[in-house]
N, C-alpha and C positions, 0 to 999 in steps of 0.2 A: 557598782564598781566606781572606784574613786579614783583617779589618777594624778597627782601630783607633785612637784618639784621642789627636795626639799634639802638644803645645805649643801646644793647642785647635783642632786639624785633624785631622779624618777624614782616612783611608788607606786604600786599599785594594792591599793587596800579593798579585801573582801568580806562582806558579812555573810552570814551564815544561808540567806534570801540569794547573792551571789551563786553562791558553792553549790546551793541545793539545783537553779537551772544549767549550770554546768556541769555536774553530774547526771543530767537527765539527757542532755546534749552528747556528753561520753556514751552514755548506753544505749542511746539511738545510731550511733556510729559503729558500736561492739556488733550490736543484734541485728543488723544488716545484710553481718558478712562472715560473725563468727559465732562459735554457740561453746563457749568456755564450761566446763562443768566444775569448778574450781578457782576462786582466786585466791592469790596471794598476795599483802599488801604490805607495804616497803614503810615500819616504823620509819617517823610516827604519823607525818600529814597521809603517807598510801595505803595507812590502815584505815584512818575513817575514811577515806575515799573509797577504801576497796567495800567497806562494810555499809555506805550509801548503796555503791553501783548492786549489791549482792539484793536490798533490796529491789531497788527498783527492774533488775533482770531477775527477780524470783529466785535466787541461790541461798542455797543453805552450807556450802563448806565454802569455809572463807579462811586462809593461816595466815600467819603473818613472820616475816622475817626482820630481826633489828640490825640494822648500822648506821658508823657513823661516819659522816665527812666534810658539815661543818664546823668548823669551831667560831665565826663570827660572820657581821656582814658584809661578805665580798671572801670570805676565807674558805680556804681547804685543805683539810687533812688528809693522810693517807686512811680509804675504806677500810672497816675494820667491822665484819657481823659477830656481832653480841647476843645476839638471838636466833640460834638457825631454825631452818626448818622442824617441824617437831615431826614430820614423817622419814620412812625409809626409804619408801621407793613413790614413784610419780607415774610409772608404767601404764600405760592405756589414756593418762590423763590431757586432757586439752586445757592449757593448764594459761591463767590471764594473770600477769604480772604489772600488779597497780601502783605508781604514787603520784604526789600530787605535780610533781614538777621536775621537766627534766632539765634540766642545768646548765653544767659541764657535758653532763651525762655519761659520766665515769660513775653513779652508781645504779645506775639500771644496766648500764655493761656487763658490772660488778654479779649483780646480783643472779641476771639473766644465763650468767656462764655458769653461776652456783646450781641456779634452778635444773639447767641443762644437763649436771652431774646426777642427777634423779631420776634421768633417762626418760622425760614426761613422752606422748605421743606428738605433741604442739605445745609451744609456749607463743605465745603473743602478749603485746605490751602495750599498755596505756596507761596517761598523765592526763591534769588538766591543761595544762601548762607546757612547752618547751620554752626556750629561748634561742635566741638568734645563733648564739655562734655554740649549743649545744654539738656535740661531735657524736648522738645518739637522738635519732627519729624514733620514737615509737611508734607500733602500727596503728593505734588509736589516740590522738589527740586534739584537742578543743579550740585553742590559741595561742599564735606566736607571741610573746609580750616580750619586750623590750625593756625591762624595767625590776626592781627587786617586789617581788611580790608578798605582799602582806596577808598570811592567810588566818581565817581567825582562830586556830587551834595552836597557834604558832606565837600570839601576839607579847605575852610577857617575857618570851624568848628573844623577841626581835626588841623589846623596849630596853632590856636590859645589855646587848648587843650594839643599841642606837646610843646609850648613855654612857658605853664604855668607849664606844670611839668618839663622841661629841663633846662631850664634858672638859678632857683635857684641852681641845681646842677654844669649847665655844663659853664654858664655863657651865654652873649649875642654871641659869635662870635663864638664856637664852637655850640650852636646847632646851628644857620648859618647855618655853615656848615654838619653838620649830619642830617638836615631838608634838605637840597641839594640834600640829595639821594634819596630822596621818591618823592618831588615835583621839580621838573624842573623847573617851572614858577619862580623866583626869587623872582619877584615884588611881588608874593603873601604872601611870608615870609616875605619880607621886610615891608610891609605895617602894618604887625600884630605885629611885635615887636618892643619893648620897642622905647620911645624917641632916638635911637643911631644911628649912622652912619656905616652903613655896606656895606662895597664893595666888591662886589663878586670879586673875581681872575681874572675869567674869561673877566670881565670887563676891569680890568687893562689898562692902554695905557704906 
């Protein structure tokens, strides 16, 4: 885990070595206290989270539901599922409702009151992630983080998000370089911005 200051915002950047002990950390906390026969994971970071935890707690049904309610970093839209559930009923079910991070937490509200409409026997919730001024605790969570979280299933999403709001201020070659200290991978900045020619230093000959 990487945490750094960057164009006067906290980041916290996660590799895949990250995500895998907090997801072992989540399902030590699930299997403690509750025994879900079913998850449901919140396209698109609470689906691979749901679909880790399904390993590591031994489950075989795992669904998933889509929406949406970012449109950039720091933004919000009004919730909107694109994907519903693909069942009819949730009846008898003890049912764990997964993503990776709760927010605002306007959309695990969102979703938990959809869920709800399926009449399950239990719904319970877990994140890896909440934040501070979230207005939604889930029953299972890992760390409070103060800071916009960088997860790595997410990263060309966040590049191209970091280049739409930095570029008009900072220009093409400084955020370059200020995009440098969060993602390492080069090529992945390079690929998302503008028509221009950028050559990392490091490159040089």
């Amino acid at each position: 885990m990487d945490l750094r200051v960057v164009d006067g915002r906290r980041y916290l950047t996660l590799n895949w070595s990250d995500i895998e002990m907090l997801v072992h950390k989540l399902a030590e906390r699930i299997s403690s206290i509750y025994e879900p026969n079913m998850l449901i994971g919140i396209l698109r970071g609470g689906a691979i989270v749901a679909s880790m935890l399904s390993d590591v707690l031994d489950m075989r049904e795992v669904y998933t539901i889509g929406c949406r309610s970012y449109t950039g970093v720091g933004e919000r839209e009004t919730i909107v599922i694109y994907q519903p559930l693909s069942l009819n009923s949730l009846l008898d079910r003890d049912v764990l409702v997964v993503d990776d991070v709760a927010d605002t937490g306007d959309t695990m509200k969102h979703i938990v009151q959809y869920v709800k409409g399926f009449e399950p026997k239990k719904v319970r919730t877990a994140t890896l992630h909440i934040k501070p001024h979230t207005s939604f605790i889930p029953d299972f969570y890992v760390e409070n983080v103060n800071a916009w979280i960088v997860y790595p299933w997410s990263i060309n999403e966040f590049v191209r998000n970091m280049i739409s709001d930095m570029v008009p201020r900072l220009g093409i070659s400084k955020t370059f370089e200020e995009l440098k200290k969060l993602v390492p991978n080069t090529d992945i900045i390079r690929k998302n911005l503008p028509n221009e020619k950028i050559k990392d230093r490091n490159d040089r000959t």
